[in-house]
N, C-alpha and C positions, 0 to 999 in steps of 0.2 A: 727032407728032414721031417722025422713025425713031430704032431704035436706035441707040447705039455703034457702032463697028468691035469685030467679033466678038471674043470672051472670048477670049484663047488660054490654056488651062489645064493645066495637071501633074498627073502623077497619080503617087503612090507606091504599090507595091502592084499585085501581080495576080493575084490569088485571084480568088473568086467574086464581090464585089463591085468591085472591078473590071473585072470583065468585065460587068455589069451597067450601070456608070458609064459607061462607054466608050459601051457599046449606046446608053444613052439620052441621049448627049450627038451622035449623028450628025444629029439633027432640030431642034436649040440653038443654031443659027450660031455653034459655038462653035468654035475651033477645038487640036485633041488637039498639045498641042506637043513637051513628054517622059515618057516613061513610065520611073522608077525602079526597078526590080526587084536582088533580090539578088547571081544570076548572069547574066552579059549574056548566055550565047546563048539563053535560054528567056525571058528579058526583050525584045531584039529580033525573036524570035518573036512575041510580042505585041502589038509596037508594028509588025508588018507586017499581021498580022491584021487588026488595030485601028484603024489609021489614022493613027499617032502619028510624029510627023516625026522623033523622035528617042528612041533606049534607051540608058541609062545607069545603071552601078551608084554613080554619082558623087552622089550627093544634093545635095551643094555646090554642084554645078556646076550645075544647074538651078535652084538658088533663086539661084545669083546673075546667072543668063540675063535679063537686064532685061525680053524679049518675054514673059516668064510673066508673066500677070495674077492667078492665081488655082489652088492647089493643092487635088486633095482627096487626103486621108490614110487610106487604103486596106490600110495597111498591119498586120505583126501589133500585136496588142492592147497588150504591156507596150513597144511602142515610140509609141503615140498622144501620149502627153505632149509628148518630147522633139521627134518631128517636127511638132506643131501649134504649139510653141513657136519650133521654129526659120524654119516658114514664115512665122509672125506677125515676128520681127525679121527676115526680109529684106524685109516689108511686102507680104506680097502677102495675098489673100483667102483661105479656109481652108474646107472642108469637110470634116468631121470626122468619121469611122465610129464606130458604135457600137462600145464603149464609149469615153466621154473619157479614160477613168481606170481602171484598178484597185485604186483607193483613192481616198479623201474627200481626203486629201491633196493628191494631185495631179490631181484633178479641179478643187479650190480656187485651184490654180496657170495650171489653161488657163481657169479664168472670170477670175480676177483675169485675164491676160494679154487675154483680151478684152474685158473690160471700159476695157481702157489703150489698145488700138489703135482706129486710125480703120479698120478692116480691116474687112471681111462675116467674121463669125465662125459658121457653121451648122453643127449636131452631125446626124447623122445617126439619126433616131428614128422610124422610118416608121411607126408606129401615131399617132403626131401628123398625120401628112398624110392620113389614111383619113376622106374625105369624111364616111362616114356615122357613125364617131367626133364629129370636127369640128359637124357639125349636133348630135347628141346634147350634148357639153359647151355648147353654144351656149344649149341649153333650158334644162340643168340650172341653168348661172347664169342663165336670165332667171326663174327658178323654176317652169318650164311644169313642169317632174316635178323626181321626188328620187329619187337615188341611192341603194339600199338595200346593195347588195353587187358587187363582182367576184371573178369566178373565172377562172383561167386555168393553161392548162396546156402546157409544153414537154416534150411526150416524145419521143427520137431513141434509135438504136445508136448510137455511136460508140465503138466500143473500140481503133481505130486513127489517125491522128492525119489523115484524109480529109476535104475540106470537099466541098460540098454540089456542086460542078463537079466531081467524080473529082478532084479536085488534091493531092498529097499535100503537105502545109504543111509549113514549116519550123519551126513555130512548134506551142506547145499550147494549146488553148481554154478557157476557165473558163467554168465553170456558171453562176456568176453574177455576176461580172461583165460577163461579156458575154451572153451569152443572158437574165438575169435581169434586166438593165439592160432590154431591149423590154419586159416584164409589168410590173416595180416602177414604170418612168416611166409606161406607161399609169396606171396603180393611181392612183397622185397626181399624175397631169396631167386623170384627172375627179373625184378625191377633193380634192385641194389639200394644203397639208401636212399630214401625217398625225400624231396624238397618240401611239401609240404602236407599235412595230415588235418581230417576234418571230421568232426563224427557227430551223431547221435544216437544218445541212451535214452532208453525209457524212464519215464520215473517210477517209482517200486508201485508193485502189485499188489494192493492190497491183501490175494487171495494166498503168496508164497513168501513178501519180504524182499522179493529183489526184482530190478530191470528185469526186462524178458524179453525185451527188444533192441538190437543197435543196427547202426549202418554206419559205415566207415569209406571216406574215401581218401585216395593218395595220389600224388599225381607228382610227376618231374618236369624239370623247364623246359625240357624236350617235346610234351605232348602226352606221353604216356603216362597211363590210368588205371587207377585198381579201385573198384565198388562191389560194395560187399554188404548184404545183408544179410542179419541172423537174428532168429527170434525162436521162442519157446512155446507161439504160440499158434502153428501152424497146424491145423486138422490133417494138411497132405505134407508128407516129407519128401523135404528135396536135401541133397547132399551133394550138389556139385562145386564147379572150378571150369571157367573158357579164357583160358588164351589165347588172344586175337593178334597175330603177327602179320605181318605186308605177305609170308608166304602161303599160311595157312588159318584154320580155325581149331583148336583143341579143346575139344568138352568134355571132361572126364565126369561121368555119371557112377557115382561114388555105391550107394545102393545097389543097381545095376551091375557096377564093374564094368564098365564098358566103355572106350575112349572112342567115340565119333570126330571124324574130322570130313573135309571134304568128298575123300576118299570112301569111305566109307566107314562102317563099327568094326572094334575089333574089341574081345574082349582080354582084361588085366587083370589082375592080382585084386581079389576080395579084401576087406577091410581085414581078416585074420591073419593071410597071407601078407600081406603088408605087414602089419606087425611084427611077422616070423622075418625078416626082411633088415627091421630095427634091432632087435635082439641079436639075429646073427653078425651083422656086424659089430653091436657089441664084444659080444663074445672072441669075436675076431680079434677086434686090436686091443681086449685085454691079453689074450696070446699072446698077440705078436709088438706088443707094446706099439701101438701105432696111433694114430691121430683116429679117431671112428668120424661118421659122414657129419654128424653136427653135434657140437657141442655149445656149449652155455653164451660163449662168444660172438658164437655164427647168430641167435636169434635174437641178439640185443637189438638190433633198428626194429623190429616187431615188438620187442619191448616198451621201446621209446614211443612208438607209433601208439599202441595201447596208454600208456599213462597221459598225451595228450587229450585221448578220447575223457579218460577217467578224469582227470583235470579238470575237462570241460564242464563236464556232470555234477562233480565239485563244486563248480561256482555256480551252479545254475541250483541245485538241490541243498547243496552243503555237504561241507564233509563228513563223512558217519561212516558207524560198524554198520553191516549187513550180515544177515545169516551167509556162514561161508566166507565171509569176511570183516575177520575181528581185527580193526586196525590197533589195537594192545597188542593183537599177536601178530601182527604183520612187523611190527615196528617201525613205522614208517620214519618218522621221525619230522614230521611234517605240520 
C-alpha cells in the first residue's frame, strides 16, 4: 500500500538542529511548510535556503494553518514545554528536541499531555536510534550478556553563547539539562530505572551565569554503574559513551563516528545522519499512526535522575533563575 499524501510539516527553531531537520527531511516526501523563527529577516533567510513555503515570527498563525500536519520544536530549551504543549492543543503531531523539560515538573506536564492526545508525540534522543546501541540493549534484555558499567563523557569550550553552526543563539545552554539529558537517558535506557542517583554541579561562572560543569553517577543494587562527566570547559573535545558488559567493550567515539570494541573499529552513522534516523521515524509513525522509538514517557527516569542532581544544587547554592533558565517560566511550582 502506498503512503499518504506527503507529511507537510513546521518547524520552530533555526539553530543547528534545525538545519539538520530541514536537511534530512528533503528525501521524506515530506513537505517544509513554515519555518518560525524569532526575527523575520534571518528567519526568511532560512526558509529560502531551506525549502520552506513560508517564514513567520507568528507561532499562532502556523499552528492554526490547518495544512500543517506535524511540527518539530527546535526551538531554545526553556521554551520546549510551552511550545510542545501548544502544538499538541492545536492537534497536530510533535517532535520534540532534546531536552523536554528543564525540570521533572514540566517534563511530567508534556508526558501527561501526550499521553492525552491521539497525536505522534517523539522526543528527540539520538543515542536511542544508534543501531549498534539498539542491537546491544536487544541482548542485554534477552540475557545474551550483562551490563557491568557505563562511562561517558561531554567535553566542549564554550565560553560564549555559539552553537555548533557558528550561530550565535539568543538563548543560553545548560550543562545538564540539556547536554546531560543525551548520557543520563543513554545510562538508564540500557540500565532501566536506576536505584540510586548522585551528582555534582558547578557553581555559576562568573564569566557566563551558569554551571559549566557536572558529573553524575547511578548505580543499581546489582552492581552496575553509569559515570558521567560533562563540562563546557574543555580546550579538547571529547563526545563519547563505553559500555562495559561481561561479553564485551563498546566505545562509541561520537566526533569520530566510530564504535571500537575488542574486535576492532568500525565506522557509524555521523552525528547528521543520526538525526536523519530521528526524523525518519518520526515521519514514519505519523504515517502509519504508530508508537515512534521514544516518546516523552520512555525519558522520564532521566528525567527523574536530572532534578536529583538539580535538587542537590538547590540546597547547596539555593534556588534561582539562570540565564536559560527562568523558573517564572519554568513554573516549577516549587
Amino acid at each position: 500500500m502506498a503512503d499518504p499524501s506527503p507529511l507537510r510539516i513546521g518547524m520552530i527553531g533555526h539553530g543547528m538542529m534545525g538545519v539538520w531537520h530541514s536537511q534530512n527531511l528533503d528525501d521524506l516526501a515530506a513537505v517544509k511548510g513554515t519555518i518560525v523563527g524569532r526575527r523575520q529577516e534571518p528567519t526568511e533567510a532560512f526558509a529560502a535556503e531551506h525549502g520552506y513555503a513560508r517564514a513567520t515570527t507568528d507561532l499562532d498563525s502556523m499552528l492554526a494553518d490547518p495544512a500543517i500536519d506535524a511540527v518539530v520544536v527546535a526551538s531554545p530549551s526553556e521554551a520546549h514545554v510551552e511550545h510542545c504543549l501548544a502544538v499538541l492543543a492545536a492537534g497536530k503531531h510533535v517532535l520534540l528536541e532534546i531536552p523536554i523539560a528543564l525540570d521533572l515538573a514540566g517534563a511530567e506536564r508534556v508526558a501527561a499531555a501526550a499521553a492525552a492526545s491521539d497525536r505522534v508525540v517523539a522526543v528527540c534522543h539520538p543515542w536511542r536510534h544508534r543501531p549498534e546501541f539498539i542491537a546491544l540493549r536487544e541482548r542485554l534484555a534477552a540475557g545474551e550478556e550483562k551490563l557491568g558499567m557505563i562511562e561517558g563523557r561531554f567535553l566542549i569550550h564554550r565560553l560564549e553563547n555559539v552553537g555548533a553552526t557558528g550561530y550565535r543563539r539568543s538563548w543560553t545552554d545548560n550543562i545538564l539539562w540539556h547536554h546531560g539529558a543525551h548520557l543520563i537517558d543513554l545510562a538508564c535506557w540500557l540500565m532501566g530505572e536506576v536505584d540510586e542517583v548522585t551528582g555534582y554541579m558547578a557553581p555559576v561562572d562568573p564569566r557566563t551565569g551558569i554551571p559549566m560543569t557536572t558529573a553524575i553517577n547511578m548505580a543499581q543494587k546489582d552492581g552496575t554503574s553509569a559515570h558521567l562527566l560533562l563540562t563546557y570547559l574543555s580546550q579538547l573535545k571529547h563526545n563519547e559513551a563505553m559500555a562495559l558488559t561481561d561479553r564485551d567493550s563498546y566505545r562509541i567515539d561520537v566526533p569520530r563516528h566510530e564504535l571500537l570494541t575488542a574486535s576492532g573499529t568500525l565506522k557509524i552513522d555521523a552525528e547528521p545522519d543520526l538525526c536523519r534516523r530521528v526524523i525518519e521515524d518520526f515521519v514514519d509513525a505519523c504515517r502509519h499512526g504508530r508508537r515512534p522509538r521514544a516518546t516523552p514517557a520512555d525519558v522520564m527516569p532521566a528525567m527523574r535522575a536530572m532534578q536529583v542532581v538539580q535538587d542537590a544544587w538547590d540546597a547547596r547554592h539555593g534556588v534561582q533563575s539562570l540565564p536559560g533558565r527562568d523558573l517564572a517560566r519554568l513554573g516549577q511550582g516549587r
